[in-house]
C-alpha positions as CSV (number, residue, x, y, z in Angstrom):
1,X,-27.0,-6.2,-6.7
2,X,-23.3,-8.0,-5.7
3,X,-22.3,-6.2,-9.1
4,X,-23.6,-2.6,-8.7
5,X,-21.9,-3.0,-5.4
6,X,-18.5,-4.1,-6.2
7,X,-19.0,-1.3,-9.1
8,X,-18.9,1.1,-6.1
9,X,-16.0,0.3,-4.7
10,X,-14.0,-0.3,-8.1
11,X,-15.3,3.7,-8.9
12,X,-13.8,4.4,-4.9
13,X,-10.7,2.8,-5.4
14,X,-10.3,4.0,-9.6
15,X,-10.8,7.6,-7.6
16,X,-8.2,7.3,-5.0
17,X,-5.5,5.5,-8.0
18,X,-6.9,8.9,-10.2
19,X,-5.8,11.3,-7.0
20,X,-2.5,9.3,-6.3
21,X,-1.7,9.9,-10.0
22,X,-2.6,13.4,-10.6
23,X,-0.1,14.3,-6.9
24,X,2.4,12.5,-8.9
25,X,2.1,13.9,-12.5
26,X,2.2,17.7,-10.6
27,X,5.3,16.7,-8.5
28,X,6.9,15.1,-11.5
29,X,5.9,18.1,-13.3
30,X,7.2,20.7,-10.6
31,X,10.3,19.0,-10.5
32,X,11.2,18.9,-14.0
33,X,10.6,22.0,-14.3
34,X,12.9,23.2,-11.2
35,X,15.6,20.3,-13.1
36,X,15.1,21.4,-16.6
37,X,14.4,25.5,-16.6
């Protein structure tokens, strides 16, 4: 049971790391884009 729960919260924090990542691969991406037409 310790393991399914600590799966939980790896899943929780792999979701926030996913969401931090994607906000900066689109304002890496917008800003390339604005730097490099």
């Amino acid at each position: 049971m310790g393991e399914r729960r600590h799966g939980s919260s790896g899943d929780a924090v792999m979701d926030a790391a996913r969401s931090s990542a994607k906000r900066v691969n689109r304002t890496g991406g917008v800003r390339s884009g604005i730097l490099e037409p």
